[in-house]
BALOBA-1460 file (C-alpha; in Angstrom, 3 decimals):
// residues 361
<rec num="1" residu="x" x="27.979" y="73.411" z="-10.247"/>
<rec num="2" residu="x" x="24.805" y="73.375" z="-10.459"/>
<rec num="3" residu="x" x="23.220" y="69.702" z="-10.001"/>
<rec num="4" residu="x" x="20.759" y="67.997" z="-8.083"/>
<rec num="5" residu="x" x="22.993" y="65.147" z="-7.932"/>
<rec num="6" residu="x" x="25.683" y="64.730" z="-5.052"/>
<rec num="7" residu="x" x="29.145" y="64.420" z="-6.898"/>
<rec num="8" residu="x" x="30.437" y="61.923" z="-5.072"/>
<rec num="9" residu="x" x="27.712" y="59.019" z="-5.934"/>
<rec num="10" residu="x" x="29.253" y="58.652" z="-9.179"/>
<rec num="11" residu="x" x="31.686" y="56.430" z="-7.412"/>
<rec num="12" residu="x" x="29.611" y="54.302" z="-5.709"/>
<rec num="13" residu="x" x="28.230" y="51.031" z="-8.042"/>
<rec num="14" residu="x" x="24.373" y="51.229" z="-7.999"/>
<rec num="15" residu="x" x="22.021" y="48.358" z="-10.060"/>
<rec num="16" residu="x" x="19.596" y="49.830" z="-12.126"/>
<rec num="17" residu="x" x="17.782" y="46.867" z="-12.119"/>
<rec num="18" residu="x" x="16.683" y="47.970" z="-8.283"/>
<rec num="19" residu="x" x="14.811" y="50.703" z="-10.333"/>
<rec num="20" residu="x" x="10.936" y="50.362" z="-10.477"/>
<rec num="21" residu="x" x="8.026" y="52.283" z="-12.077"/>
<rec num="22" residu="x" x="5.954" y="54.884" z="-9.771"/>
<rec num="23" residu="x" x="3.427" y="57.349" z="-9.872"/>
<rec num="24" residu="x" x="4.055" y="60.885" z="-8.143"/>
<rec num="25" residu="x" x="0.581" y="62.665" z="-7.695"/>
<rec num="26" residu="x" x="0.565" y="66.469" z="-6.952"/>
<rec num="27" residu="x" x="-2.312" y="67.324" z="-5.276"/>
<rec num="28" residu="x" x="-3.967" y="70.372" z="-2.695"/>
<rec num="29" residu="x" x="-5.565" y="67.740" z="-0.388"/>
<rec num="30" residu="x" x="-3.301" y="67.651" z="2.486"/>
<rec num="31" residu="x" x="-4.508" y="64.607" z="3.693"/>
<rec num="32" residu="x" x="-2.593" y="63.042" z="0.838"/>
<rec num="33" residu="x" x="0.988" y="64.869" z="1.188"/>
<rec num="34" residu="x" x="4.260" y="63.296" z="2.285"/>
<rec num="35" residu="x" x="6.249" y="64.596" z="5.365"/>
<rec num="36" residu="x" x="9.728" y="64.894" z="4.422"/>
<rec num="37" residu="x" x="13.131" y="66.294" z="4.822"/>
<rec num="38" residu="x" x="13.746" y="69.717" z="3.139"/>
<rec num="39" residu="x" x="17.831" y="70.158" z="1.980"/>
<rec num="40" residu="x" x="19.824" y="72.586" z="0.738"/>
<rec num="41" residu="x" x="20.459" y="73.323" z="-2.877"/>
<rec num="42" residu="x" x="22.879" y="76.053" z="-2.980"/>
<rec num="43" residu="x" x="25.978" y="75.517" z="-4.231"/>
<rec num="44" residu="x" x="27.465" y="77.612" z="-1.738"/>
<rec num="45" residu="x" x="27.940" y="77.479" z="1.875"/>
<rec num="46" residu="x" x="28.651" y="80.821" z="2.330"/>
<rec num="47" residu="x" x="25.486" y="82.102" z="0.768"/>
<rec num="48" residu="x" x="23.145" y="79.678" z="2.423"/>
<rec num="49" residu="x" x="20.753" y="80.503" z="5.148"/>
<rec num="50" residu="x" x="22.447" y="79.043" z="8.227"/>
<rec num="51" residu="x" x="25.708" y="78.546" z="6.007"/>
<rec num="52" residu="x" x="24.332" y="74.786" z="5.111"/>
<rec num="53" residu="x" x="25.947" y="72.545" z="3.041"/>
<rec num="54" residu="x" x="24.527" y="71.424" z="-0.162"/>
<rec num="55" residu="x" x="22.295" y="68.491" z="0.037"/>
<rec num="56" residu="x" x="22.164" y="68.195" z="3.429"/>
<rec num="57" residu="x" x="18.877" y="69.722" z="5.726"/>
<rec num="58" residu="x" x="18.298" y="73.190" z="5.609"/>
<rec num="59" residu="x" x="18.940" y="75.001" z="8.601"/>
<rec num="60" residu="x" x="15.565" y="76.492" z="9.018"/>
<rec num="61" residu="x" x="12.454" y="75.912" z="11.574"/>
<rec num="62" residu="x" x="10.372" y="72.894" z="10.089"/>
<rec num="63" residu="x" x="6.921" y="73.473" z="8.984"/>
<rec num="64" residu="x" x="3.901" y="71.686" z="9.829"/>
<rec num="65" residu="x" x="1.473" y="70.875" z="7.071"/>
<rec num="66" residu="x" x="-0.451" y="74.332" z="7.508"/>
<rec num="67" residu="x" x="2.764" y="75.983" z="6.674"/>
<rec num="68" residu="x" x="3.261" y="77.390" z="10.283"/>
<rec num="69" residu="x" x="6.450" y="76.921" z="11.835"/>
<rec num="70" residu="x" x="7.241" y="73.977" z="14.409"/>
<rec num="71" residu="x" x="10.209" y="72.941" z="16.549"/>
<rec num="72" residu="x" x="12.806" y="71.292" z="14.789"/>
<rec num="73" residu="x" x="14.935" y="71.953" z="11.739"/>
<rec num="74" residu="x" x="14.895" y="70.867" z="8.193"/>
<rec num="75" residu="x" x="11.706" y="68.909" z="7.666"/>
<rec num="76" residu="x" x="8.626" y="70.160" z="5.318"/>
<rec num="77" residu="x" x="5.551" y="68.730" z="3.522"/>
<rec num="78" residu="x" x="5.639" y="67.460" z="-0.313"/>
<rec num="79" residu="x" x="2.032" y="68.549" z="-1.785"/>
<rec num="80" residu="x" x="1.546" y="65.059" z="-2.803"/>
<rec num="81" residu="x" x="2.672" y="61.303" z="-2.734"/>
<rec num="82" residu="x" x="4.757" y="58.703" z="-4.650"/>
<rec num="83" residu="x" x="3.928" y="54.884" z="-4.834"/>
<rec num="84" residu="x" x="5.753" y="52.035" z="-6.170"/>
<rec num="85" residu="x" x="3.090" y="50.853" z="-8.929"/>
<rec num="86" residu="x" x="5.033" y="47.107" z="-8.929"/>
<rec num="87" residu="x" x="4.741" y="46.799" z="-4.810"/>
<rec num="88" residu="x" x="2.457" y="48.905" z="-3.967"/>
<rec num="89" residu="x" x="4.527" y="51.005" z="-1.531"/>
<rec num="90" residu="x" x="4.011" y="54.226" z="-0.749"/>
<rec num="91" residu="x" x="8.151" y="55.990" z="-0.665"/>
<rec num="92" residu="x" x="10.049" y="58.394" z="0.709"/>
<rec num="93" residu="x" x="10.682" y="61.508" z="-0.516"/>
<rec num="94" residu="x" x="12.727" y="64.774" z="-0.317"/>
<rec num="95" residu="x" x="13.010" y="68.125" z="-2.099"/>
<rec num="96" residu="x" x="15.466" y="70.844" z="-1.574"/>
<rec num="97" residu="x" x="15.858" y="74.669" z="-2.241"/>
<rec num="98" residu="x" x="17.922" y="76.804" z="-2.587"/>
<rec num="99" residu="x" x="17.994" y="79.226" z="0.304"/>
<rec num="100" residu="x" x="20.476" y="82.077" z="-1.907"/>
<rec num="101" residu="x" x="16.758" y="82.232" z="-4.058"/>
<rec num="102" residu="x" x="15.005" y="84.061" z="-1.564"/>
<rec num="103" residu="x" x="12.672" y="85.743" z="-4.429"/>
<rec num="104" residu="x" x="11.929" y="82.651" z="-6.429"/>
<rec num="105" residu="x" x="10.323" y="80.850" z="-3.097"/>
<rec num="106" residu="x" x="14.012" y="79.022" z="-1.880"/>
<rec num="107" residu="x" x="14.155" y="79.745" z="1.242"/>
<rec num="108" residu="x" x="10.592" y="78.963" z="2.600"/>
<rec num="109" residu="x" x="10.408" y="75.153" z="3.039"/>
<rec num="110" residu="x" x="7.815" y="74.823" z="0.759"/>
<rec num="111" residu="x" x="7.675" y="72.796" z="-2.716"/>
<rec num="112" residu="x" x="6.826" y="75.910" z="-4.666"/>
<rec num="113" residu="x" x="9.086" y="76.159" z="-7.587"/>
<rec num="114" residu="x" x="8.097" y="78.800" z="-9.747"/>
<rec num="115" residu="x" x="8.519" y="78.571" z="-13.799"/>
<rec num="116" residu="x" x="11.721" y="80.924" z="-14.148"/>
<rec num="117" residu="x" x="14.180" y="79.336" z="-15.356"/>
<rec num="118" residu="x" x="16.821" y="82.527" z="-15.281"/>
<rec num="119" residu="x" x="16.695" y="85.344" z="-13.382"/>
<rec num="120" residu="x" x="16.663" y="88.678" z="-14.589"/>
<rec num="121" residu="x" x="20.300" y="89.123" z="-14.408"/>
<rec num="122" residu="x" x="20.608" y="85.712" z="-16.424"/>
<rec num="123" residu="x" x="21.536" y="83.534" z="-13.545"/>
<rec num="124" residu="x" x="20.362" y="79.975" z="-13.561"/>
<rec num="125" residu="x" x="17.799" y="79.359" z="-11.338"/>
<rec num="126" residu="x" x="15.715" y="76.699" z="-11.979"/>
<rec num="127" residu="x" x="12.633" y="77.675" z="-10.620"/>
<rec num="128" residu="x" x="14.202" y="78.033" z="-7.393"/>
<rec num="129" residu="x" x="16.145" y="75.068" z="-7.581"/>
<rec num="130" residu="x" x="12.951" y="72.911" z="-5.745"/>
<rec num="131" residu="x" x="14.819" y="69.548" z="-6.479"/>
<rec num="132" residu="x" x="12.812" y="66.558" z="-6.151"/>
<rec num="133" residu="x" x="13.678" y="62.962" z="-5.022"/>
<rec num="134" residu="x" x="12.178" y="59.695" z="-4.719"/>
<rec num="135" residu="x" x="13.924" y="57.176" z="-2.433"/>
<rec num="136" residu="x" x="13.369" y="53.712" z="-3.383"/>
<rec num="137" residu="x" x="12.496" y="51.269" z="-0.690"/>
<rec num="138" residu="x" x="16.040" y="49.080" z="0.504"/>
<rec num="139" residu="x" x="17.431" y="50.089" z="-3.605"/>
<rec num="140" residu="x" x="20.882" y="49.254" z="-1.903"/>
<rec num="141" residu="x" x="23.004" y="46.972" z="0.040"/>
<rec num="142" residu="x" x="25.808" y="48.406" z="1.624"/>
<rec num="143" residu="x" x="28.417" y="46.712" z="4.298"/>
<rec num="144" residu="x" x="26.893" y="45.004" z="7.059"/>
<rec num="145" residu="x" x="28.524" y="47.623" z="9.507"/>
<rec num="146" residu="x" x="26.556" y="50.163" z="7.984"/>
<rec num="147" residu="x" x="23.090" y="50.127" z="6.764"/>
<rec num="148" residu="x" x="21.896" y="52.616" z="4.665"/>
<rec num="149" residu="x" x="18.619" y="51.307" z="2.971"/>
<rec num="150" residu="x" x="15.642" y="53.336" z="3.038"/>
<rec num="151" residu="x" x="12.620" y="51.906" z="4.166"/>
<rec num="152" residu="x" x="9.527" y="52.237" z="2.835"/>
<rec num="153" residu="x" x="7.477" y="55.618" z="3.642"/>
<rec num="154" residu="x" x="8.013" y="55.845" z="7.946"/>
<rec num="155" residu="x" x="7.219" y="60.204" z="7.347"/>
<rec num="156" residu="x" x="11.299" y="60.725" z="6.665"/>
<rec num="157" residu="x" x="12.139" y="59.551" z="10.179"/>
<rec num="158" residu="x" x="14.994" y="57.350" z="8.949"/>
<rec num="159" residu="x" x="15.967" y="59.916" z="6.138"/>
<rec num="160" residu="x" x="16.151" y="62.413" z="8.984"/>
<rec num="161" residu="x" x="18.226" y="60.209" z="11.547"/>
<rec num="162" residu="x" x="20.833" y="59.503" z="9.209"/>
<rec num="163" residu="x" x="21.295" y="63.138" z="7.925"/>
<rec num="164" residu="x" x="21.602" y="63.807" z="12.230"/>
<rec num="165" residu="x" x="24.714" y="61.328" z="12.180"/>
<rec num="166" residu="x" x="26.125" y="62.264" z="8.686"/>
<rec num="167" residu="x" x="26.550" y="65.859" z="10.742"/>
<rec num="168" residu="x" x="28.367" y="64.013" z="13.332"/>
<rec num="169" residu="x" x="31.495" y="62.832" z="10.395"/>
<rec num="170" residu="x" x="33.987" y="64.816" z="8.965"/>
<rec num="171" residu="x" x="35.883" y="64.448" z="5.636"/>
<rec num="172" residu="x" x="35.731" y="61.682" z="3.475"/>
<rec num="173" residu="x" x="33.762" y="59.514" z="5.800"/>
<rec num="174" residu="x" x="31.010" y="61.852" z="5.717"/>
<rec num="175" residu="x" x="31.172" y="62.110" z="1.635"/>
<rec num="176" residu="x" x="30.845" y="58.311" z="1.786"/>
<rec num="177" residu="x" x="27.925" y="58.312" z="4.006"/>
<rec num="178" residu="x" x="25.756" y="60.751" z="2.251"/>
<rec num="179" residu="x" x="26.784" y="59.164" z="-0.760"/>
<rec num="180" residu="x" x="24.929" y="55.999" z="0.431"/>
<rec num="181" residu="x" x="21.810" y="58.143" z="1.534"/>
<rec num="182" residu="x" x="21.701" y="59.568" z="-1.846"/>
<rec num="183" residu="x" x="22.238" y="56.234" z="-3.559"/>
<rec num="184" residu="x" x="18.621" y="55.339" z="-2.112"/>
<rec num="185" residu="x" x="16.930" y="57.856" z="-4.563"/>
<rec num="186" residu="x" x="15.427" y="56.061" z="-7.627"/>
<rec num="187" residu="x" x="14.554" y="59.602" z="-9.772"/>
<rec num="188" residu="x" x="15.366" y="63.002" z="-9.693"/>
<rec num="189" residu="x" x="13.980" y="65.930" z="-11.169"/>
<rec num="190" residu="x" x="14.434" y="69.531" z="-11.239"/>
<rec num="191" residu="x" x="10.015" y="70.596" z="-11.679"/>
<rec num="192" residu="x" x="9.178" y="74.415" z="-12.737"/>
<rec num="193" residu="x" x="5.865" y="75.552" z="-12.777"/>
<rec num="194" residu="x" x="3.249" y="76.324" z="-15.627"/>
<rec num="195" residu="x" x="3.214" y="80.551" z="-15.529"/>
<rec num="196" residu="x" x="-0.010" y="80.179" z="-16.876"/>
<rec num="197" residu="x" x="-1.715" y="78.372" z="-14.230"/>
<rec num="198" residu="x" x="-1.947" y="78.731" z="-10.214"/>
<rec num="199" residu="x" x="0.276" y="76.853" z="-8.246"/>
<rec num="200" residu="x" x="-1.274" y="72.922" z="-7.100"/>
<rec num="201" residu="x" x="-4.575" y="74.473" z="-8.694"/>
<rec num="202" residu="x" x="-5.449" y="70.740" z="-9.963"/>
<rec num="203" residu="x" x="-4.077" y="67.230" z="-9.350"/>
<rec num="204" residu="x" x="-1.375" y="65.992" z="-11.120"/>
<rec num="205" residu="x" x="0.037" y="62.625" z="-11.863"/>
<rec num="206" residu="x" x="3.277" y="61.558" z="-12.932"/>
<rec num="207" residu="x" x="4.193" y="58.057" z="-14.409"/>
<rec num="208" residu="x" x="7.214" y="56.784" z="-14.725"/>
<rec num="209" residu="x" x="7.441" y="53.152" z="-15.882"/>
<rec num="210" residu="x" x="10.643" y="51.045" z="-16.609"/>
<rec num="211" residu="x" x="10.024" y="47.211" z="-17.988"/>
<rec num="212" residu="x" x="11.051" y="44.810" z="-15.163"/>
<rec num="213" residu="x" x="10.790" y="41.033" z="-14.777"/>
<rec num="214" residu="x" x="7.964" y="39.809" z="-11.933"/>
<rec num="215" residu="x" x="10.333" y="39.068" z="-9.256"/>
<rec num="216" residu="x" x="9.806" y="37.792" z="-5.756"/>
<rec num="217" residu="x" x="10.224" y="39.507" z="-2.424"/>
<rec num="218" residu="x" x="8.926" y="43.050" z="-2.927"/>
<rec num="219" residu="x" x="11.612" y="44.973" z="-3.009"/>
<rec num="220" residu="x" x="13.899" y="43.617" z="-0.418"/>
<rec num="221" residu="x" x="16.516" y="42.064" z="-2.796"/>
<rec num="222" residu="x" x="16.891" y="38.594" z="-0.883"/>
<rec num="223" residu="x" x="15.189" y="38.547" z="1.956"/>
<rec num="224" residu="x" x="12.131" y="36.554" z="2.743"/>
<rec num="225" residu="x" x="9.241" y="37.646" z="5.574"/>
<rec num="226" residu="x" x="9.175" y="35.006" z="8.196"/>
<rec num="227" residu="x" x="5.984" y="33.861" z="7.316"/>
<rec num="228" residu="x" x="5.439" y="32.677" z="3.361"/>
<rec num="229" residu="x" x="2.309" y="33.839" z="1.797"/>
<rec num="230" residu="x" x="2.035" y="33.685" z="-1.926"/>
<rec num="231" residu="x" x="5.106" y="31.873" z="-2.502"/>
<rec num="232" residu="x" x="6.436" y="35.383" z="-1.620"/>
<rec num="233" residu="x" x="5.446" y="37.242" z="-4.779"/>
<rec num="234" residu="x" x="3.791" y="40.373" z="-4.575"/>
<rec num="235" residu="x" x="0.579" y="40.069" z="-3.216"/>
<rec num="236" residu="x" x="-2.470" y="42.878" z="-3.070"/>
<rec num="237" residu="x" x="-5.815" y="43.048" z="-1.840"/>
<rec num="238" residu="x" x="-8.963" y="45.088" z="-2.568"/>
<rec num="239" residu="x" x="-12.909" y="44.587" z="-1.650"/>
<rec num="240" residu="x" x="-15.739" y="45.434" z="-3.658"/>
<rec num="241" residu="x" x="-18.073" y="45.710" z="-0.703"/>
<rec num="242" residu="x" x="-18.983" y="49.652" z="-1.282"/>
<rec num="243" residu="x" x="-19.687" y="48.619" z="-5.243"/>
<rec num="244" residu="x" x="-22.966" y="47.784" z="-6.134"/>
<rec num="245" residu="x" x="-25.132" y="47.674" z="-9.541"/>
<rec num="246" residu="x" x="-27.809" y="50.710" z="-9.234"/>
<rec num="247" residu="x" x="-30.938" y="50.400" z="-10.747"/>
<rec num="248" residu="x" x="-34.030" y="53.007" z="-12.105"/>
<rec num="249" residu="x" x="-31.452" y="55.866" z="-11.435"/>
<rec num="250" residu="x" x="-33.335" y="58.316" z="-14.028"/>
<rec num="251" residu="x" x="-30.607" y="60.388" z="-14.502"/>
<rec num="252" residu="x" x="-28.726" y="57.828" z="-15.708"/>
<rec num="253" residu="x" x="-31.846" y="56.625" z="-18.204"/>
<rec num="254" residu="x" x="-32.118" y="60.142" z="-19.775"/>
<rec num="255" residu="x" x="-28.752" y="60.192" z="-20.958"/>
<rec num="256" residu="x" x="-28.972" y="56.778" z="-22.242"/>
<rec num="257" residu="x" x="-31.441" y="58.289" z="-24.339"/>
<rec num="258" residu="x" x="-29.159" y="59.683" z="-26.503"/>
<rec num="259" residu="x" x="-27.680" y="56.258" z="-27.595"/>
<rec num="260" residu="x" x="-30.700" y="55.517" z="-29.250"/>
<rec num="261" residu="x" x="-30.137" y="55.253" z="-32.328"/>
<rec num="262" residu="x" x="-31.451" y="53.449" z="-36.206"/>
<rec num="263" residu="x" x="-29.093" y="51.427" z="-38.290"/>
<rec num="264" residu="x" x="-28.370" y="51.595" z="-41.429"/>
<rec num="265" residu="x" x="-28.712" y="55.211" z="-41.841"/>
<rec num="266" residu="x" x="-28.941" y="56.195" z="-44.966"/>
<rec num="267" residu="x" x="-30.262" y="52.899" z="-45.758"/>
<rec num="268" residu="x" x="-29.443" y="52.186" z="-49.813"/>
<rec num="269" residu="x" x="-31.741" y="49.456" z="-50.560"/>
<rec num="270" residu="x" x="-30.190" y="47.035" z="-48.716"/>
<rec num="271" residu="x" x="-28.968" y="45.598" z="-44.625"/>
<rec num="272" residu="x" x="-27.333" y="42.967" z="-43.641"/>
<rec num="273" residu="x" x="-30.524" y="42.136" z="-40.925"/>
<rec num="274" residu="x" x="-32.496" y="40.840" z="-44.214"/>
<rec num="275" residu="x" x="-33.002" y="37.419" z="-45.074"/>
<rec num="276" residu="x" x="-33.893" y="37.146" z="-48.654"/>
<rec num="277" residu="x" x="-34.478" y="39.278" z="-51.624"/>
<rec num="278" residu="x" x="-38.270" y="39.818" z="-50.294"/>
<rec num="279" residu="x" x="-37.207" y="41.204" z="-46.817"/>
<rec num="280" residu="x" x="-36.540" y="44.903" z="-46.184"/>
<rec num="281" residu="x" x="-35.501" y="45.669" z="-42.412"/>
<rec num="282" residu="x" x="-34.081" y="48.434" z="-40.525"/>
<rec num="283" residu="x" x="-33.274" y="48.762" z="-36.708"/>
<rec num="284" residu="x" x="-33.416" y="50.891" z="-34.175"/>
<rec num="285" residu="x" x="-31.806" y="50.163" z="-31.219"/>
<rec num="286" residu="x" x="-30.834" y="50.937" z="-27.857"/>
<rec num="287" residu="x" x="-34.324" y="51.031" z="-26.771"/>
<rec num="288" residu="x" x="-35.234" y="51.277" z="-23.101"/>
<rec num="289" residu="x" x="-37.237" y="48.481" z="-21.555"/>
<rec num="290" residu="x" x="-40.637" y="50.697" z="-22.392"/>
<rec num="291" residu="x" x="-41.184" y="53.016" z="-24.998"/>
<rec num="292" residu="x" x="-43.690" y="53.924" z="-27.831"/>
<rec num="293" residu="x" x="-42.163" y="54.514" z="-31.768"/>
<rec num="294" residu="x" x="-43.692" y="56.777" z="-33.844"/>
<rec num="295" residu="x" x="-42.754" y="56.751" z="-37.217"/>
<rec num="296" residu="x" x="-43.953" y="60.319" z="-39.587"/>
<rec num="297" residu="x" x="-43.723" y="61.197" z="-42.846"/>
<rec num="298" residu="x" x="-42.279" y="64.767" z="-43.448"/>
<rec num="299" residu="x" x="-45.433" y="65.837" z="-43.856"/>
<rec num="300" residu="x" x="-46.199" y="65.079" z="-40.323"/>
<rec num="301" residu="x" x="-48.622" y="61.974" z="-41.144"/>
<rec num="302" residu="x" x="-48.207" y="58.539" z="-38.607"/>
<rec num="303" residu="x" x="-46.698" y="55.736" z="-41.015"/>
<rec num="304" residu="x" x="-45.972" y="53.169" z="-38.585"/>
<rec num="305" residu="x" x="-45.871" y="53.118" z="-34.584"/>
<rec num="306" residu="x" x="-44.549" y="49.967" z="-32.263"/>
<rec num="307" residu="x" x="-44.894" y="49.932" z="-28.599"/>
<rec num="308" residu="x" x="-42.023" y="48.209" z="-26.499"/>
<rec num="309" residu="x" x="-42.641" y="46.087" z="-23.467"/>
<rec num="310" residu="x" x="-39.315" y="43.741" z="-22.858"/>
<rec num="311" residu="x" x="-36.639" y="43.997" z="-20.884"/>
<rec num="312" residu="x" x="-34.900" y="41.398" z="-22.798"/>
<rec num="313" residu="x" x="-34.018" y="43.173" z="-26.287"/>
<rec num="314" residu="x" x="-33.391" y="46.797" z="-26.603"/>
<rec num="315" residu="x" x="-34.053" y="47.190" z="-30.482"/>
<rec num="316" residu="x" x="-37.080" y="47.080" z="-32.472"/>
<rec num="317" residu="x" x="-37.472" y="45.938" z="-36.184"/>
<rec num="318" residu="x" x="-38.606" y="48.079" z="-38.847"/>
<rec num="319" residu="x" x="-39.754" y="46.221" z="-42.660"/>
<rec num="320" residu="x" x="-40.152" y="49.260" z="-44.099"/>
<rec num="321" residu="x" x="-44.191" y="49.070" z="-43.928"/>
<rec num="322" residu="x" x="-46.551" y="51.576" z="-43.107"/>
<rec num="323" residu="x" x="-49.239" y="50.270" z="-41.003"/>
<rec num="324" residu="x" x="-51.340" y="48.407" z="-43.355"/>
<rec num="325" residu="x" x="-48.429" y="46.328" z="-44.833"/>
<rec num="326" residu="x" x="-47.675" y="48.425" z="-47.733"/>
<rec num="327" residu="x" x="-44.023" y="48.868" z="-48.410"/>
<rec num="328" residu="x" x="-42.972" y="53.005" z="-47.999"/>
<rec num="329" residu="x" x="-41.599" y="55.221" z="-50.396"/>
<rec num="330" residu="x" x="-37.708" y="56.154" z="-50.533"/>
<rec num="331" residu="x" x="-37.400" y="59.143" z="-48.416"/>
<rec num="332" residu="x" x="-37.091" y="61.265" z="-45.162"/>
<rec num="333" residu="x" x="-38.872" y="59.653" z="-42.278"/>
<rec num="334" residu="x" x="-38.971" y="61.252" z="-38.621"/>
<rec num="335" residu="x" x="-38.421" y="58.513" z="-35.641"/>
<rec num="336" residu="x" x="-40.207" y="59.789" z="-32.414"/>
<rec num="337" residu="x" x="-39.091" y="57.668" z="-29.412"/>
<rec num="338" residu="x" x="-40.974" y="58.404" z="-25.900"/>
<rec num="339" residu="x" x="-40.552" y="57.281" z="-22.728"/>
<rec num="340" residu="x" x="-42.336" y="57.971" z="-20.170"/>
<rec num="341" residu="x" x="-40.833" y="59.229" z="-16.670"/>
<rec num="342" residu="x" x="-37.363" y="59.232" z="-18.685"/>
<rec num="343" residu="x" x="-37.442" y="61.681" z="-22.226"/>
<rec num="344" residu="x" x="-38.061" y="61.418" z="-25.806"/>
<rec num="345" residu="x" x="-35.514" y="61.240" z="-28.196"/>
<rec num="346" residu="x" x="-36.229" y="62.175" z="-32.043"/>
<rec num="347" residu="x" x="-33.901" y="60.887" z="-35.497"/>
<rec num="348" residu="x" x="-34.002" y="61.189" z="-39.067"/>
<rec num="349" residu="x" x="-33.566" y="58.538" z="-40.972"/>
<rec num="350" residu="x" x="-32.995" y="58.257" z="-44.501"/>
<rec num="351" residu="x" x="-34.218" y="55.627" z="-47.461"/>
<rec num="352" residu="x" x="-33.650" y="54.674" z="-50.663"/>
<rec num="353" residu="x" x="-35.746" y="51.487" z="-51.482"/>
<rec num="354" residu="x" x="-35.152" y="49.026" z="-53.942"/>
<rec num="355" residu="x" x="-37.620" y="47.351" z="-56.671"/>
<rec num="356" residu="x" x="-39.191" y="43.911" z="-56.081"/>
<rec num="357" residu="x" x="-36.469" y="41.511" z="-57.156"/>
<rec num="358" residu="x" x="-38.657" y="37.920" z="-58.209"/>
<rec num="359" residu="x" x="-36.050" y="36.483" z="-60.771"/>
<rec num="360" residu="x" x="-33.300" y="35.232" z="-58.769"/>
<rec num="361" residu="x" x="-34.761" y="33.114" z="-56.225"/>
């Protein structure tokens, strides 16, 4: 059958309020990725390189994170990293292949699935079968003789240790015991690749979230650290030390340059900046702290020009006057705004002006 899931877990009674959000980022910076166990996800023995069981390490040299082999057995490098968004804690994880699916990268201790989904004989293949799992951080509490709760992200060392002593059991005590291993893993997921795009080419991120309560204790169900800080509820830090308000960056000015703009545009005879039936007025705005506005005519004459001086405001006010106080003509006008050391920036503004209203004052 094929399943990412080991059969006997169904028998086991999890809590899926021990389930939390995370975020799984794919990514080529190997700085970032996760050292984990590598297991085996064909169904068959028989077929398997080094006749491994299913779900259990492959039996195959380890890589380290150049992809060179290493002493050892069964343990690999996830491109990538999951973290508990509600603790903070970075997890566990392990992915498998299937060994049998030597051409669709199974049997080279890599997470490579490709985007096949059948072979060409019609076989299900699932991309090589490159099953993915997340172990949650102590998701489980099992008898006190036997503890089987995964700690938060030690490089698969305890994943590892217990899959050594699960080889050690037979029969249905070793069904039972990888059973509680497998009970640790909060999601699993059988990923393909996009055909159209090269393999960890760009970073990927994905969320899964899953409404909780705010409870107390991280996620050790129960158990309190010996010394109390923040009545034990989750607690993060962060400094802003490296963050720092930049000034006279011009880079920054010229492209600010392009939110200048004038308001209302078209303007129909009336804005909600005027004051009385006597008052036209038009702004323009997002001014930097110096400028010169030139005002023209289509025809290319000067009808009004302001200078700007004030790093306080960062709009200027137009009354619709040319500059000897007589009111302008409906039209087209061309706003010229320079800066120096920064840019200019150039807008067309629109008018339609209304008649002198002196009867309902």
């Amino acid at each position: 059958m094929i399943t990412p899931v080991f059969l006997a877990i169904l028998f086991l009674s999890r809590n899926l309020g021990n389930l939390y959000s995370v975020d799984i980022v794919l990514t080529s910076d190997k700085s970032k990725w996760t050292r984990c166990p590598v297991v085996e996800t064909c169904d068959d023995p028989q077929k398997a390189e080094g006749n491994a069981v299913k779900l259990e390490p492959r039996k195959a040299h380890s890589l380290d994170i150049n992809g060179n082999p290493e002493a050892g057995y069964g343990m690999g490098w996830f491109p990538g990293y999951a973290i508990n968004v509600e603790t903070g804690e970075r997890l566990n994880i392990m992915f498998g292949e299937d060994s049998w699916l030597r051409p669709y990268n199974g049997a080279d201790m890599k997470f490579n699935p490709t985007s096949q989904v059948y072979s060409s004989s019609g076989e299900v293949i699932f991309g090589g079968k490159h099953f993915i799992y997340i172990m949650g951080h102590l998701n489980i509490k099992s008898t006190p003789m036997t503890q089987f709760d995964c700690p938060a992200y030690d490089e698969g060392a305890w994943l590892m240790n217990k899959f050594d002593y699960i080889s050690t059991l037979t029969g249905s005590v070793r069904d039972v015991r990888k059973c509680e291993l497998y009970n640790n893993a909060m999601w699993v997921n059988i990923p393909l690749a996009v055909s159209s795009q090269e393999w960890l080419s760009n970073e990927a991120k994905i969320k899964i979230r899953v409404a909780r309560p705010y409870k107390r204790y991280l996620s050790t169900i129960g158990v309190s650290p010996a010394t109390v800080t923040n009545d034990n509820f989750p607690l993060y830090k962060f400094n802003t030390t490296t963050f720092a308000t930049e000034t006279n960056v011009n880079d920054v000015a010229k492209s600010a340059l392009d939110l200048i703009n004038v308001v209302p545009n078209p303007y129909y005879g009336f804005s909600m900046y005027e004051t009385d039936q006597l008052d036209n007025r038009i702004k323009i705005v997002n001014l930097p702290d110096k400028c010169t506005i030139s005002i023209y005519a289509v025809n290319g004459s000067l009808v009004r020009q302001f200078k700007k001086d004030d790093n306080t405001i960062t709009s200027v006010d137009w009354d619709l006057k040319n500059h000897a106080g007589i009111p302008v003509s409906g039209g087209v006008y061309i706003i010229h705004v320079k800066a120096d050391g920064i840019g200019e920036k150039v807008i067309k503004w629109f008018g339609a002006l209304r008649p002198t209203d002196l009867n309902s004052f």
